[in-house]
DRENZADO-648830 format. One record per residue: residue number from 1; residue in three letters; x, y, z of N, C-alpha, C in turn. Coordinates in steps of 0.05 Angstrom, whole numbers. Layout:
REC, NUM, ALA, X, Y, Z, X, Y, Z, X, Y, Z
...
END
This chain:
REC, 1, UNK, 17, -24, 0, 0, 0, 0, 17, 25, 0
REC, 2, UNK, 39, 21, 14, 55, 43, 23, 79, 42, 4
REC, 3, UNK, 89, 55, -9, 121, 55, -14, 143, 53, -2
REC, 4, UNK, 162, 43, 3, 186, 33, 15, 199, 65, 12
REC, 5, UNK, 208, 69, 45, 226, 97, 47, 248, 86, 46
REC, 6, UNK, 270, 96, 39, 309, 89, 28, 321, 116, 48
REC, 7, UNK, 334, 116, 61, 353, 137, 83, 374, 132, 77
REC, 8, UNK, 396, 149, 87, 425, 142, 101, 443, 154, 82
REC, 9, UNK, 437, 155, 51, 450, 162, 34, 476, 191, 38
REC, 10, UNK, 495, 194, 25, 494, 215, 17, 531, 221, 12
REC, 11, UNK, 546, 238, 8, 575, 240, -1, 593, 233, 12
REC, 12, UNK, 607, 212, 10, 630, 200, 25, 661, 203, 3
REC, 13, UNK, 685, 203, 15, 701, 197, 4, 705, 169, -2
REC, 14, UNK, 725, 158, -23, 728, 130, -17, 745, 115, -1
REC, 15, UNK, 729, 100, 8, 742, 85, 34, 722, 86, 61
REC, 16, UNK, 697, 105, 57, 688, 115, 81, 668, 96, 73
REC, 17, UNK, 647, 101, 99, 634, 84, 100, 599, 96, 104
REC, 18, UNK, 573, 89, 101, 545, 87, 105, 531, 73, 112
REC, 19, UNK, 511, 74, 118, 479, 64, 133, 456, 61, 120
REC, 20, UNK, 453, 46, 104, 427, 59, 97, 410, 35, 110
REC, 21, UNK, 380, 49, 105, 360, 38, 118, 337, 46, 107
REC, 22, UNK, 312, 16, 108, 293, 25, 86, 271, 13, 105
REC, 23, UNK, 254, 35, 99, 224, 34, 120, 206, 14, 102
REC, 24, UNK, 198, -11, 99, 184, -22, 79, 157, -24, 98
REC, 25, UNK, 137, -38, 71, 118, -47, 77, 108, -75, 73
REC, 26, UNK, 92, -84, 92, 84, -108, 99, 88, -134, 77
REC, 27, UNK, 83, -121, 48, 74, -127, 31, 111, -139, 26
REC, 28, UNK, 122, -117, 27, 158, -127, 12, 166, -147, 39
REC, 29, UNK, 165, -147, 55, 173, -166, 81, 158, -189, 79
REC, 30, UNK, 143, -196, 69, 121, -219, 69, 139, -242, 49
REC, 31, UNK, 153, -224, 30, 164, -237, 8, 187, -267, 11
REC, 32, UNK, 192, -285, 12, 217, -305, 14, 243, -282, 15
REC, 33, UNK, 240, -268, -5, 271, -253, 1, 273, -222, -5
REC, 34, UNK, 283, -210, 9, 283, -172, 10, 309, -168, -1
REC, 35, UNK, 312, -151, -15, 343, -141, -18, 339, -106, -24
REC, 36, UNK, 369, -102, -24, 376, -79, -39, 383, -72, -66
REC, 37, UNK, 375, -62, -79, 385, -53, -111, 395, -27, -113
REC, 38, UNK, 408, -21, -129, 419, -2, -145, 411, 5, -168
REC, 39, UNK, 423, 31, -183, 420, 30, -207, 433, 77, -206
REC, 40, UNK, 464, 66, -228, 475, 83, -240, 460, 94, -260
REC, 41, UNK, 466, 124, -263, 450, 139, -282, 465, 125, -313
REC, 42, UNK, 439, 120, -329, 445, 109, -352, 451, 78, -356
REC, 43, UNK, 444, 63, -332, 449, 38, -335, 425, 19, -314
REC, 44, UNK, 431, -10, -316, 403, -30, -309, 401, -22, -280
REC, 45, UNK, 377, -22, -275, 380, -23, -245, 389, -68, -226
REC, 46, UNK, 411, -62, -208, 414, -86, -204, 417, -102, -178
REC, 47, UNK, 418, -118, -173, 419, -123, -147, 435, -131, -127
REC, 48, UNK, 441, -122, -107, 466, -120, -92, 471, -135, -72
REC, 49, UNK, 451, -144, -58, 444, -161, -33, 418, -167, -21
REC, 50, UNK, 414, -190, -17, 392, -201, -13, 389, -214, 27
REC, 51, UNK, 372, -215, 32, 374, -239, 50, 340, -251, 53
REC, 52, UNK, 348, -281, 60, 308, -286, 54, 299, -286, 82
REC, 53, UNK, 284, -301, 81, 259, -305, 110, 278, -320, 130
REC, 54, UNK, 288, -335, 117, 306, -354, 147, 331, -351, 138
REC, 55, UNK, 343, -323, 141, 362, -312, 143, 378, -317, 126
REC, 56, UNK, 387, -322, 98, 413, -330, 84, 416, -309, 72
REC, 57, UNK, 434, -301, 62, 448, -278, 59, 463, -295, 32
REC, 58, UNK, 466, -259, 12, 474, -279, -13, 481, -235, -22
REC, 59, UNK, 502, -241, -32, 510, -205, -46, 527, -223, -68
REC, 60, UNK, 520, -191, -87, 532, -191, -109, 566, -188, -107
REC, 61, UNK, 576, -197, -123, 605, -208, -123, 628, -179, -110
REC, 62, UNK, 621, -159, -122, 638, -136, -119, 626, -124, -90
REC, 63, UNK, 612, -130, -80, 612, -116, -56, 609, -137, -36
REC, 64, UNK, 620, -164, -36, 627, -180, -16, 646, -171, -4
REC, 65, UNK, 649, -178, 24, 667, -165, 39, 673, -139, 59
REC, 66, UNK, 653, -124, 36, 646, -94, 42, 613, -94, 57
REC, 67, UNK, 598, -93, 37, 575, -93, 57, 564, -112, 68
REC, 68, UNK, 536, -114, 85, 528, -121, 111, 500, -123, 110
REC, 69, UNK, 484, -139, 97, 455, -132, 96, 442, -147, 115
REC, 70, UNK, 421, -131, 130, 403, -148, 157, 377, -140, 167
REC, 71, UNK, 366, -145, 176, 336, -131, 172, 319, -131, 201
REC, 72, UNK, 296, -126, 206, 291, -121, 231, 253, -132, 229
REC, 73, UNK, 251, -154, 233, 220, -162, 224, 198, -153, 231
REC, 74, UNK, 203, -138, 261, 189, -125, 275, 174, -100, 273
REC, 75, UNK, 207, -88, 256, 194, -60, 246, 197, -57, 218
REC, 76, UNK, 198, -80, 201, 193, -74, 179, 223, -65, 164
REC, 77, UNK, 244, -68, 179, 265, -54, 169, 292, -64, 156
REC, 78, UNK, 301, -55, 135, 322, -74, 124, 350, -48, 120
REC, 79, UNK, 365, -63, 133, 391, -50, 130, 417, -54, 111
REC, 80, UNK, 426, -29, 101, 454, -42, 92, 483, -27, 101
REC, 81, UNK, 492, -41, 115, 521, -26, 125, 539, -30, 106
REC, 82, UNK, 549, -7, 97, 564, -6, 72, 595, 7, 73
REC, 83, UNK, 613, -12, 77, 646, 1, 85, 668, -2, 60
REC, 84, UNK, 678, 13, 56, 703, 15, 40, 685, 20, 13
REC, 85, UNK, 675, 40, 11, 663, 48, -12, 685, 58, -32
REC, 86, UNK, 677, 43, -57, 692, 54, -84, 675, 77, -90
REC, 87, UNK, 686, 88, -110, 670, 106, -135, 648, 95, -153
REC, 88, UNK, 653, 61, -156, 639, 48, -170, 616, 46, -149
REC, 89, UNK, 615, 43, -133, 593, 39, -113, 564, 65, -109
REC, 90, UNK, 580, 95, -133, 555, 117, -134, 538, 102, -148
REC, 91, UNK, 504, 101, -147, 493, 100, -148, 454, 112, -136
REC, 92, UNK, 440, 111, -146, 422, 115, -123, 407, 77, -105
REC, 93, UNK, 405, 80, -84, 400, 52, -73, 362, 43, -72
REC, 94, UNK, 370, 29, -73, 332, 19, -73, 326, -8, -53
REC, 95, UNK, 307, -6, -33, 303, -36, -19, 266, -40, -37
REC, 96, UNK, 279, -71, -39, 243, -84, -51, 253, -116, -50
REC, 97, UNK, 223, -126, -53, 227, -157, -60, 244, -165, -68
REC, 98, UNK, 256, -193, -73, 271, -205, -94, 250, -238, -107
REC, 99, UNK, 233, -231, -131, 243, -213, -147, 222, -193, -135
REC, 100, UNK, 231, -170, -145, 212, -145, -142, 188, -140, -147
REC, 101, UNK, 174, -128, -133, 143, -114, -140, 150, -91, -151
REC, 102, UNK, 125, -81, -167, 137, -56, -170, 122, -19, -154
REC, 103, UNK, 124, -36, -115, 131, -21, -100, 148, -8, -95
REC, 104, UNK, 174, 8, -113, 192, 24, -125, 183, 48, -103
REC, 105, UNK, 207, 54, -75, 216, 84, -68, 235, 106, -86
REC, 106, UNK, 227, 118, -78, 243, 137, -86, 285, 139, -91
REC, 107, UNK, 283, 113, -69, 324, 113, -72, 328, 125, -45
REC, 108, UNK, 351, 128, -46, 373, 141, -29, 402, 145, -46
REC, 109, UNK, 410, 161, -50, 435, 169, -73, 461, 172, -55
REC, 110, UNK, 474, 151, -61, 497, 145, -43, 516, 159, -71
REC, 111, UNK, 536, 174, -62, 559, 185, -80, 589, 183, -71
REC, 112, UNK, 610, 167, -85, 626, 163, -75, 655, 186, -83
REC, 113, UNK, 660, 193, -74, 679, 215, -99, 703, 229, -72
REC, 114, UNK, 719, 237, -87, 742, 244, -74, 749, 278, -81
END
């Protein structure tokens, strides 16, 4: 019913680190599996990290290591702790299903730049 709110975003150098956090609704939490997506201006939007209902955890190849995705069932809330940010890592961020509804927030625009 509601749109998924995206926080935490915003200009880091590289190497530094973020929080983001996404206010979802009942509807994206209900799903087998929640993640985070991305998507660079001019390119697919994609997906970065997932985790399902009984907890497995599964990220895309380039940001193993670095981020941290975990969620909070209670309040609806899915996190991503995000350390040693590249440049490749600007994007704007998105939390939804996997695969997705198209209950689409607005983002959070993480920018990595020096």
């Amino acid at each position: 019913q509601v749109h998924p709110v995206e926080s935490g975003g915003g200009l880091v150098q590289p190497g530094g680190s973020l929080r983001l956090s996404c206010a979802a609704s009942g509807s994206i939490f209900s799903a087998y599996a929640t993640g985070w997506y991305r998507q660079a201006p001019g390119k697919q939007r994609e997906l970065v990290a997932l985790i399902t209902s009984t907890g497995r955890i599964h990220y895309e190849d380039s940001v193993k290591g670095r981020f941290t995705i975990s969620r909070d069932n209670a309040k609806n809330t899915l996190y991503l702790q995000m350390n040693s940010l590249k440049p490749e890592d600007t994007a704007v961020y998105y939390c939804n299903a996997q695969p997705p509804n198209n209950s689409w927030g607005q983002g959070t625009q993480v920018t990595v730049s020096s």
